[in-house]
C-alpha positions as CSV (number, residue, x, y, z in Angstrom):
1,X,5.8,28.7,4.3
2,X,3.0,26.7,5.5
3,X,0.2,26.1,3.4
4,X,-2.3,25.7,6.3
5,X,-4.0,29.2,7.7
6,X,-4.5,30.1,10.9
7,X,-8.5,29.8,10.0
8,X,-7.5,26.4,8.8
9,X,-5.5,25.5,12.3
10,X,-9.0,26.4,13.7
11,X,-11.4,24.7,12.0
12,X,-9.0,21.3,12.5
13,X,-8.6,22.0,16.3
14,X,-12.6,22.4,16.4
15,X,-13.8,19.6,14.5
16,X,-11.0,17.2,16.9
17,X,-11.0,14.3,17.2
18,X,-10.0,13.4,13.9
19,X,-10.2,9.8,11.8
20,X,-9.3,9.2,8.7
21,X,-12.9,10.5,7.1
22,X,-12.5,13.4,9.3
23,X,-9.3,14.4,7.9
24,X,-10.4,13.2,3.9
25,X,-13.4,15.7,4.5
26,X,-10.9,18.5,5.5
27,X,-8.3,17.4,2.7
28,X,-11.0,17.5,-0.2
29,X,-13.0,20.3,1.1
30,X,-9.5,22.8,0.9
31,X,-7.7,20.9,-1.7
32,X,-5.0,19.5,0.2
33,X,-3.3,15.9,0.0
34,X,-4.9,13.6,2.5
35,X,-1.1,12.5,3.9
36,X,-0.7,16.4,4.6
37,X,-4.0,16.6,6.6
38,X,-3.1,14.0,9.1
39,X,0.2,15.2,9.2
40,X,-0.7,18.7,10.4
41,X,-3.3,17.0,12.8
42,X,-0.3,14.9,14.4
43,X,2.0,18.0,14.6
44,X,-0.7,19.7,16.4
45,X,-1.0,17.6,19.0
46,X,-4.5,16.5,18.1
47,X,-6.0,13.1,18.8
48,X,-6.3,11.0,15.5
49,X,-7.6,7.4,14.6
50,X,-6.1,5.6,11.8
51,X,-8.2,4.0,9.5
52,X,-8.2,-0.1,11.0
53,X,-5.6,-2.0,8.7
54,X,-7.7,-4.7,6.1
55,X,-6.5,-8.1,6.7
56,X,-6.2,-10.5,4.0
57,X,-8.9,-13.3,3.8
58,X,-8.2,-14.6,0.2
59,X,-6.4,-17.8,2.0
60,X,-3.1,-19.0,1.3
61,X,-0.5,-16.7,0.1
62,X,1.4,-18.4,-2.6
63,X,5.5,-17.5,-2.7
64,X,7.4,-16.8,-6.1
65,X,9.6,-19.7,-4.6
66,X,7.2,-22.2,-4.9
67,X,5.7,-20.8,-8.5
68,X,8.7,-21.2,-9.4
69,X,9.8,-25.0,-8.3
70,X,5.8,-25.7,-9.7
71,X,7.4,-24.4,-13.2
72,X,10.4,-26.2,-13.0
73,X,8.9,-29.4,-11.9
74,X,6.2,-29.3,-14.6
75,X,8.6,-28.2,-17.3
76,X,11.2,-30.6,-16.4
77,X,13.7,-28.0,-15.8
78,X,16.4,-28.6,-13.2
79,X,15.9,-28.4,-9.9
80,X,18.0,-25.3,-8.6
81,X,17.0,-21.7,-6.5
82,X,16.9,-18.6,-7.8
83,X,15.1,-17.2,-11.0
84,X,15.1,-19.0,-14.0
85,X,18.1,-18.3,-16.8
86,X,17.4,-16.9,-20.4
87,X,17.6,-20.5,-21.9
88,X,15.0,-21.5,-19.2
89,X,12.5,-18.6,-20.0
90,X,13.1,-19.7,-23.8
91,X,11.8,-23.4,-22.4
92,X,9.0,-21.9,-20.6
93,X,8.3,-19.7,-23.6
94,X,8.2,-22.3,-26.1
95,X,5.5,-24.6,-23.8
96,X,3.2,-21.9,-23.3
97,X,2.6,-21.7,-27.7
């Protein structure tokens, strides 16, 4: 059983188009999950804009892989891949005291 009315099929196919405020509004104002709301507006055909994706600008990304070789090289540990063993956590451990 649907948790959406017939009232509330209305009131979404009037207020259309939808964004992601649109449907927030809608979500909040009948106590529904956000994800729900734009999935009922899909399944009804309506027209819906996604919220723009945020791109990163904090530079660099920095990969585990190279954290990693940094802590090794620093520590004097041996050069190998993968994550570090229990007696290398122990080393790391101990340094860091």
């Amino acid at each position: 059983m649907s948790v959406y009315t017939s009232t509330m099929e209305s009131t979404l196919r009037q207020k259309a188009p939808h964004s992601y405020d649109t449907a927030q509004e809608f979500a909040q104002g009948n106590g529904l999950p956000i994800r729900s709301v734009i999935s009922k507006i899909k399944s009804m055909g309506l027209d819906y804009t996604p919220k723009p994706k945020t791109v990163s600008t904090g530079g660099a990304t920095i990969k585990k892989t190279e954290i990693v070789e940094a802590i090794r090289s620093t520590l004097n540990l041996s050069q190998r891949s993968g994550d570090f063993t229990k007696a290398e956590l122990m080393v790391i451990l101990e340094n860091l005291a």
